[in-house]
MIPABA-398529 format. One line per 3 residues: number of its first residue (from 1); their letters; for each residue x, y, z of N, C-alpha, C. Coordinates in nm, 3 decimals. Example, Ala and Ser with C-alpha at 12.3 -4.5 7.8 and 13.67 -1.06 7.14 Angstrom:
<rs>
1 = as = 1.319:-0.569:0.780:1.230:-0.450:0.780:1.320:-0.330:0.780  1.285:-0.225:0.708:1.367:-0.106:0.714:1.290:0.003:0.787
</rs>
This chain:
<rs>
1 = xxx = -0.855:1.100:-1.010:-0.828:1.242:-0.993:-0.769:1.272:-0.856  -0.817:1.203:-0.734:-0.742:1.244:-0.619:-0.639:1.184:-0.622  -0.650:1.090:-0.628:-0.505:1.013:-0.651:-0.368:1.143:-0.707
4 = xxx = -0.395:1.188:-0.815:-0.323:1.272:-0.888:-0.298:1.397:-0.840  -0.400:1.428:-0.756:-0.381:1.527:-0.675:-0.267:1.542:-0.568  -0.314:1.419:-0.522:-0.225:1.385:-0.396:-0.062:1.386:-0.397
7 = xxx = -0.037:1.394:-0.530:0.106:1.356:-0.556:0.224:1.471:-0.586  0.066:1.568:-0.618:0.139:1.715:-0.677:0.229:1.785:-0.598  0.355:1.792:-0.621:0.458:1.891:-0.556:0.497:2.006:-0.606
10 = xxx = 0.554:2.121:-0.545:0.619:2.193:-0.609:0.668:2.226:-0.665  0.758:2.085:-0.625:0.922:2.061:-0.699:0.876:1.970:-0.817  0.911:2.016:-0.937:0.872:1.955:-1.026:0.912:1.825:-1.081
13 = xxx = 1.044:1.794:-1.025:1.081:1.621:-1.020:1.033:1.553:-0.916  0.989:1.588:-0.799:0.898:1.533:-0.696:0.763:1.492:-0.811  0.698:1.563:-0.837:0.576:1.575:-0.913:0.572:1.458:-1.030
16 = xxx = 0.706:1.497:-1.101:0.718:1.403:-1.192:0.773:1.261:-1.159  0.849:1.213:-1.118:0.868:1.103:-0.994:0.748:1.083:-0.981  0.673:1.118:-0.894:0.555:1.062:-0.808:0.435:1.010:-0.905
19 = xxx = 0.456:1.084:-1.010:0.325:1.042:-1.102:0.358:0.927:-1.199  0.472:0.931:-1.209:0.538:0.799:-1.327:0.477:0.693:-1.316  0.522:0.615:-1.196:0.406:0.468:-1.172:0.308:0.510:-1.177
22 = xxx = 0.236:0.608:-1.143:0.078:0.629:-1.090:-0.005:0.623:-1.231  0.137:0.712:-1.349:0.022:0.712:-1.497:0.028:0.556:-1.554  0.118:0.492:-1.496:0.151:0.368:-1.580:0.079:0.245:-1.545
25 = xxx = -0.054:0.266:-1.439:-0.181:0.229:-1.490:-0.155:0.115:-1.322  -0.198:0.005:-1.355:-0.224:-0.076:-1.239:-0.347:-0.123:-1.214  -0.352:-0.217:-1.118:-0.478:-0.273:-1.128:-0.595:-0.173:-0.989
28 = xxx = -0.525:-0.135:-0.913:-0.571:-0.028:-0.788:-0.655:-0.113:-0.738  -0.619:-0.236:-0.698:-0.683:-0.336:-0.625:-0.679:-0.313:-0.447  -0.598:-0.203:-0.449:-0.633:-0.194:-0.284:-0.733:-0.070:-0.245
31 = xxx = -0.704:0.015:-0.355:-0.866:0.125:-0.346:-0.974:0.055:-0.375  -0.950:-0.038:-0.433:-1.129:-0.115:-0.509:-1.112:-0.235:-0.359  -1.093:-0.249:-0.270:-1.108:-0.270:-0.162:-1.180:-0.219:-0.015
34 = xxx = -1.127:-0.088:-0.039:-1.163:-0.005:0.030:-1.334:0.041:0.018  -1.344:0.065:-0.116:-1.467:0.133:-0.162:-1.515:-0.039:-0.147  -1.547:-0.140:-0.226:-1.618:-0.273:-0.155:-1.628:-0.301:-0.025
37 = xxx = -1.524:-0.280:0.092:-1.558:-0.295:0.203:-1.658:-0.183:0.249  -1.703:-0.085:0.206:-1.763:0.095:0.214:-1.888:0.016:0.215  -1.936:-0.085:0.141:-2.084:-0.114:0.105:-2.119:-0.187:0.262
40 = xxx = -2.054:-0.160:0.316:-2.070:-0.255:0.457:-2.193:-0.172:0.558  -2.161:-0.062:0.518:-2.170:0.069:0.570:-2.264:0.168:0.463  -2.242:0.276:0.459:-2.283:0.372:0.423:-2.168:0.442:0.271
43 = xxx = -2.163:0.358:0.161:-2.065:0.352:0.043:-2.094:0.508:-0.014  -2.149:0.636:0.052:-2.156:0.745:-0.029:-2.090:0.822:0.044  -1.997:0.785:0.194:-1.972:0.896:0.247:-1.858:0.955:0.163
46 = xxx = -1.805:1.056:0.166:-1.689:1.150:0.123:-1.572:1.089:0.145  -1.553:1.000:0.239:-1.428:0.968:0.310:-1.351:0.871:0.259  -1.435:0.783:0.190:-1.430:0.630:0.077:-1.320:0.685:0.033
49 = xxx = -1.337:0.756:-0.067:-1.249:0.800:-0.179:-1.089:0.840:-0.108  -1.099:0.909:-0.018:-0.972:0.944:0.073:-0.921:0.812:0.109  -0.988:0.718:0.166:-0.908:0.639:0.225:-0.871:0.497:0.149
52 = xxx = -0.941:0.528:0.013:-0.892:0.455:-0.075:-0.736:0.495:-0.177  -0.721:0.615:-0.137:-0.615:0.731:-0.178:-0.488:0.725:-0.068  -0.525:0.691:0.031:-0.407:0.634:0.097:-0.385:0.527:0.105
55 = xxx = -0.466:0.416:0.082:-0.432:0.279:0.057:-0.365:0.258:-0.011  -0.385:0.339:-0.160:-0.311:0.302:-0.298:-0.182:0.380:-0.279  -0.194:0.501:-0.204:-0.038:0.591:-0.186:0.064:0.481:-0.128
58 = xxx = 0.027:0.424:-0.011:0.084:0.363:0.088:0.141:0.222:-0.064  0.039:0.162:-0.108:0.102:0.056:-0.174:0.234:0.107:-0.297  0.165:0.225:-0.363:0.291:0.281:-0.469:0.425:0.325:-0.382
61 = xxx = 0.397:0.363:-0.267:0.529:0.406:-0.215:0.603:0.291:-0.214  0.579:0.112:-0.174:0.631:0.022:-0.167:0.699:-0.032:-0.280  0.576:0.005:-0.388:0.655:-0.053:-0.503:0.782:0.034:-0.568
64 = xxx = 0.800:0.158:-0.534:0.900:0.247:-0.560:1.043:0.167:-0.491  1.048:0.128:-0.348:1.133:0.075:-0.278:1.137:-0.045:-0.322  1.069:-0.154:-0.352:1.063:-0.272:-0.426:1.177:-0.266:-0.506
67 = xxx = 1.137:-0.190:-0.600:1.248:-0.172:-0.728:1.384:-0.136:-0.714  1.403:-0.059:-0.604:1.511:-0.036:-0.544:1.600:-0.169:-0.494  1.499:-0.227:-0.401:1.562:-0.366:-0.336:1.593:-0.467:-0.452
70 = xxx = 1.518:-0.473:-0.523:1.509:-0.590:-0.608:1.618:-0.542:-0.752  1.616:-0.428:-0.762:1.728:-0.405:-0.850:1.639:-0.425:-0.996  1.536:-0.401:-0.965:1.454:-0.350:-1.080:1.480:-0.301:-1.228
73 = xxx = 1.432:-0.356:-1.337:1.452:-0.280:-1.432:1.345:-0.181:-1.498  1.245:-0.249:-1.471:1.151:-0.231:-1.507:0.997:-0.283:-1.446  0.899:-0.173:-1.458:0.765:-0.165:-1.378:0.627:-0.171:-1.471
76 = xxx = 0.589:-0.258:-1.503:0.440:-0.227:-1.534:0.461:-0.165:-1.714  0.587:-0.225:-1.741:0.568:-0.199:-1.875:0.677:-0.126:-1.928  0.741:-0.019:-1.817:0.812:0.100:-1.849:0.906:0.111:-1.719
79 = xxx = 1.039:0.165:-1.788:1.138:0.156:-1.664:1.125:0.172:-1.545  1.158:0.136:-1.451:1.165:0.117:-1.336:1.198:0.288:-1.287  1.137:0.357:-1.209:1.179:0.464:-1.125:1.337:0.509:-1.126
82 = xxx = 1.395:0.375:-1.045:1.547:0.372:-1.037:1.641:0.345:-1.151  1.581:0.281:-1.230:1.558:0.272:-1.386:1.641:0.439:-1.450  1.489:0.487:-1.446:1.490:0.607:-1.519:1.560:0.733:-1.468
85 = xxx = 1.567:0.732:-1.307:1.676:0.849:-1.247:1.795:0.756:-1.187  1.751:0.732:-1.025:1.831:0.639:-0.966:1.771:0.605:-0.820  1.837:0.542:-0.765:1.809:0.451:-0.667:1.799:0.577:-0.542
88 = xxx = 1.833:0.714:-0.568:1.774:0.804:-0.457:1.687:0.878:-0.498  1.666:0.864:-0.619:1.509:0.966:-0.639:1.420:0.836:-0.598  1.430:0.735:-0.624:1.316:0.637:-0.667:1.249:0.602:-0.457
91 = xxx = 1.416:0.593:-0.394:1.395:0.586:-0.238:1.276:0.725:-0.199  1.363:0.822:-0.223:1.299:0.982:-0.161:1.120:0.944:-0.205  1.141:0.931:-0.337:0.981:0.962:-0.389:0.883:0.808:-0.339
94 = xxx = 0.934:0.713:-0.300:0.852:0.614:-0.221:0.818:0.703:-0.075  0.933:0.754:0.024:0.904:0.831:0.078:0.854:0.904:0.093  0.806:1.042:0.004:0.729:1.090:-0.058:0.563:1.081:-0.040
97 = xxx = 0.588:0.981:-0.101:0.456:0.872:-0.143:0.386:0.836:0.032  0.468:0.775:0.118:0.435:0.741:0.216:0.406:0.872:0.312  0.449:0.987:0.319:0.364:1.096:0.343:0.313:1.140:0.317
100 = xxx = 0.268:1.124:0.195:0.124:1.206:0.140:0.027:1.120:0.128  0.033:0.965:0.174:-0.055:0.883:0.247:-0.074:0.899:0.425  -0.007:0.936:0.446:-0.011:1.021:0.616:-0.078:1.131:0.616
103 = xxx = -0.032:1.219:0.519:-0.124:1.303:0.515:-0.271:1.348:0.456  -0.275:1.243:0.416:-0.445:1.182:0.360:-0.511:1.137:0.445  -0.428:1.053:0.498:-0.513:0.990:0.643:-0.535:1.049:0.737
106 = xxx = -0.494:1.163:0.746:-0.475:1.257:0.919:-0.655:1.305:0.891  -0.674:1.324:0.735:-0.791:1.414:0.754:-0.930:1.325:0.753  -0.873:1.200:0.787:-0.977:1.107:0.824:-0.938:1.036:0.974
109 = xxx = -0.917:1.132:1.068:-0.938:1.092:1.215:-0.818:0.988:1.258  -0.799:1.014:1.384:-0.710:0.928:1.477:-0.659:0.817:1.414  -0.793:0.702:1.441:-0.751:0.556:1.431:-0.728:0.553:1.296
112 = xxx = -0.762:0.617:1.181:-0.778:0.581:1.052:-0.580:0.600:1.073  -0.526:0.714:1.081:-0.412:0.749:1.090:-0.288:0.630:1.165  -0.343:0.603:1.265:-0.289:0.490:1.354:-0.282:0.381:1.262
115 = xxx = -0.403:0.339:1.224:-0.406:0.217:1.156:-0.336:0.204:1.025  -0.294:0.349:0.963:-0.189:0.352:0.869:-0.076:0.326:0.845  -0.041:0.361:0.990:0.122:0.391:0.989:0.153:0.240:1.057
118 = xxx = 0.051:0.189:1.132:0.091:0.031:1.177:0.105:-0.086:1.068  0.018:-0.028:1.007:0.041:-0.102:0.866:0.126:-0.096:0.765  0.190:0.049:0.771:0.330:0.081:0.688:0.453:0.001:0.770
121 = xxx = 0.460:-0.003:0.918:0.569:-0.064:0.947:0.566:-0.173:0.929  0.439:-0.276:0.919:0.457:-0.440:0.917:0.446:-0.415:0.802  0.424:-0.365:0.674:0.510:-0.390:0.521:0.678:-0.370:0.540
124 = xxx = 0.741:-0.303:0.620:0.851:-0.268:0.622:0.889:-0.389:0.717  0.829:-0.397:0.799:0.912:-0.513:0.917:0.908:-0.664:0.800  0.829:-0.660:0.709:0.779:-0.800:0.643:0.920:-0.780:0.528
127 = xxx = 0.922:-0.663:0.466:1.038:-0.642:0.379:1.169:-0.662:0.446  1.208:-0.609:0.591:1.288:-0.640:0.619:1.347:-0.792:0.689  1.189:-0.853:0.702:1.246:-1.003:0.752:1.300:-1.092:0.627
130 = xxx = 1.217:-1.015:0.515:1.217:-1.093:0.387:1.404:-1.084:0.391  1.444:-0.966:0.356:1.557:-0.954:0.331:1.686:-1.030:0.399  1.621:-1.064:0.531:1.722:-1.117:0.603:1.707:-1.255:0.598
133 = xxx = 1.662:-1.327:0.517:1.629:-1.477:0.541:1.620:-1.519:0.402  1.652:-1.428:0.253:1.667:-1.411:0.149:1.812:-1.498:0.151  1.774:-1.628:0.034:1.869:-1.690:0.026:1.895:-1.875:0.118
136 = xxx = 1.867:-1.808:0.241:1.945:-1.916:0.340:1.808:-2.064:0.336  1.878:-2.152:0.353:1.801:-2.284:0.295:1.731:-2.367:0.484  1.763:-2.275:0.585:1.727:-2.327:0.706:1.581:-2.246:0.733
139 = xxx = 1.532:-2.172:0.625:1.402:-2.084:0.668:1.269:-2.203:0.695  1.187:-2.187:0.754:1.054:-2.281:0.737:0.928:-2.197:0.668  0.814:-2.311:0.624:0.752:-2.209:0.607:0.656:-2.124:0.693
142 = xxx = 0.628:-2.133:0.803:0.629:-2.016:0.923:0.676:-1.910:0.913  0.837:-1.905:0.846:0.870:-1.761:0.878:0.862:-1.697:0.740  0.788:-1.761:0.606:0.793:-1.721:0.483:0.645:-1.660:0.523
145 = xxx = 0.542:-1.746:0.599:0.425:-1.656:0.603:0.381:-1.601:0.658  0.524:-1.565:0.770:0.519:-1.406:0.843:0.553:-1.355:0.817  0.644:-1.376:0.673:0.657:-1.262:0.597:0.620:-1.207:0.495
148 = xxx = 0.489:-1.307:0.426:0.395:-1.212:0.334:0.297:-1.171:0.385  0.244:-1.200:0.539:0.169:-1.169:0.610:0.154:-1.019:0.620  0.284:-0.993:0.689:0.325:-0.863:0.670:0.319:-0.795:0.566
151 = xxx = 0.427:-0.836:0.472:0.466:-0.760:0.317:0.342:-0.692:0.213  0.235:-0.812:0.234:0.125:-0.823:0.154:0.025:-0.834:0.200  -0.021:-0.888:0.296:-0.136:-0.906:0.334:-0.145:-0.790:0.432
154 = xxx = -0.086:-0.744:0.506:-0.165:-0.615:0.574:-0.208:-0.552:0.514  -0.133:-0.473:0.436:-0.193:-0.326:0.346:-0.341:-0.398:0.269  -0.334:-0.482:0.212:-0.464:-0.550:0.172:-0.551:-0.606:0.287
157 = xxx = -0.547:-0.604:0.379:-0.637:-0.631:0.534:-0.719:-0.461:0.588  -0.588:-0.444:0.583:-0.587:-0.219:0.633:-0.662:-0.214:0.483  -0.672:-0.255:0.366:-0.808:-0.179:0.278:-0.881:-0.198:0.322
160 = xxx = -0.931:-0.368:0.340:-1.082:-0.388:0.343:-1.134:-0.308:0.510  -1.023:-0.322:0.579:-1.096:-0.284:0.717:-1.093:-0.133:0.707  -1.034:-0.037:0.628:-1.071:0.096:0.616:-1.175:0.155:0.578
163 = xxx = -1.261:0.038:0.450:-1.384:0.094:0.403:-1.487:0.046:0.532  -1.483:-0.013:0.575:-1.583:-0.036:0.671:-1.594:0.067:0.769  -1.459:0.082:0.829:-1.439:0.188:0.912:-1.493:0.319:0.864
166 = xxx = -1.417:0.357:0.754:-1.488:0.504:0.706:-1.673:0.522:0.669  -1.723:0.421:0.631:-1.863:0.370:0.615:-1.934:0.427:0.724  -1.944:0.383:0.819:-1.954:0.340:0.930:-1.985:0.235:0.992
169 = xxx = -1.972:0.155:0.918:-2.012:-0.004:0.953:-2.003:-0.064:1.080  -2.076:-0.122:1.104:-2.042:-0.192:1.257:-1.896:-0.262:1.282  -1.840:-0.261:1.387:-1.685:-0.288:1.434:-1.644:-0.427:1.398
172 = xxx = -1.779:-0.486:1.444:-1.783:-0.606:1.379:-1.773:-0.682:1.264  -1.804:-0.588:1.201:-1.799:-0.608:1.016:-1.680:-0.562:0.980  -1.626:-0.443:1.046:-1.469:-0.405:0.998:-1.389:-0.467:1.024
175 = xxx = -1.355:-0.562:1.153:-1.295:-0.632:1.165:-1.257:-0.750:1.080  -1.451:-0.834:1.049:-1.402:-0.962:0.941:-1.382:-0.894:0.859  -1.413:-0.738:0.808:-1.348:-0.746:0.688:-1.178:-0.761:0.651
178 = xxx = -1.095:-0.701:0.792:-0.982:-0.715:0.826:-0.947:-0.845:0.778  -0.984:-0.902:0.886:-0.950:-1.075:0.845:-0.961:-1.155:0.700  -1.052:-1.072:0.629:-1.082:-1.132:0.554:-0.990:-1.079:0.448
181 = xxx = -0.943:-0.956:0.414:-0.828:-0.938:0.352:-0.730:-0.967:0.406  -0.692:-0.996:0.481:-0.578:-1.072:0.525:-0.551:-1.211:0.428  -0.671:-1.258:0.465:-0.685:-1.387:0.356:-0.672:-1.424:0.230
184 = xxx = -0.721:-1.302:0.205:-0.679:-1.246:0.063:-0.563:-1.215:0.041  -0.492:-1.129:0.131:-0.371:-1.090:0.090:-0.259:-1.217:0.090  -0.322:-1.300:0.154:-0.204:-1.402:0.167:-0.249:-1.522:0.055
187 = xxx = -0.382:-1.508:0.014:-0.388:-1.645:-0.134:-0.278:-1.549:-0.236  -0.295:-1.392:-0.229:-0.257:-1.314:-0.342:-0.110:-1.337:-0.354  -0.053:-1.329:-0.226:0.140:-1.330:-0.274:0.180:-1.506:-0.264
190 = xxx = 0.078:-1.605:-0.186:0.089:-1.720:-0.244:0.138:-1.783:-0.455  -0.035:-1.700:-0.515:-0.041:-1.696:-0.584:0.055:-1.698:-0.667  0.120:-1.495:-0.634:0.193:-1.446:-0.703:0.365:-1.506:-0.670
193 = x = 0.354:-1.588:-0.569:0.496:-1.671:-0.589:0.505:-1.771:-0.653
</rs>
């Protein structure tokens, strides 16, 4: 339900855009992060739910641009965003997406906010190293796993260390939890390559 909330615009192709991937289901493995890292802490505060709502904003906005880069046809079953309008609704409404994860996060304090947007640029710095080393046969793998490091494993690091944080868990615990999705995030795009 917040999730759905979060997406609602005025503009009624904003609205509709924004909700397309969101109805077309997913596994929401970076909110069910957030709320598991919460048990670290205090898993009933109010804030769980928010900052599991920008985790998942922050990841749908990526996959909107994904599809874009990758020339997408299709998402999760059903056309691709860029697919179904084009490659500037599908850009705008990732955009979109990535401010109304900013603006989810603002109402959970400073660092929560900080720690958002640092984490949106190393998905973007990870997308953009990807892009530039896409192809060429002199890459090592060093610079392949600084670039799912980035791509993938932050935003899945920034879950687990958000539920702790919002919890209130000790700094200490938010941190390995950091690390520890990190770890995760990087068996996950291993995996998934």
């Amino acid at each position: 339900e917040a999730l759905g909330a979060a997406v609602v615009s005025e503009i009624p192709l904003v609205s509709e855009a924004a909700q397309y991937l969101l109805s077309a289901g997913g596994k929401r493995f970076r909110p069910m992060l957030v709320v598991l890292g919460s048990h670290f802490g205090d898993p009933d505060d109010p804030r769980i739910v928010q900052g599991a709502v920008s985790a998942e904003l922050t990841h749908m906005a990526t996959l909107y641009h994904d599809d874009v880069i990758d020339e997408a046809r299709s998402r999760r079953g059903i056309p691709s965003a860029n697919a179904r309008w084009d490659n500037t609704v599908a850009i705008l409404t990732g955009d979109f997406l990535f401010a109304r994860a900013a603006a989810v996060a603002s109402g959970l304090g400073e660092g929560v906010t900080k720690l958002l947007a640092d984490t949106i640029a190393r998905v973007c710095e990870g997308q953009i190293r990807e892009a530039s080393i896409a192809g060429r046969l002199d890459v090592d793998e060093a610079a392949y796993m600084d670039v799912i490091r980035r791509k993938t494993a932050s935003l899945i690091s920034t879950s687990c260390r958000l539920g702790g944080a919002l919890s209130g868990a000790e700094r200490e615990a938010s941190e390995r939890l950091g690390r520890f999705g990190e770890a995760l995030g990087m068996a996950f795009q291993l995996s998934d390559d």
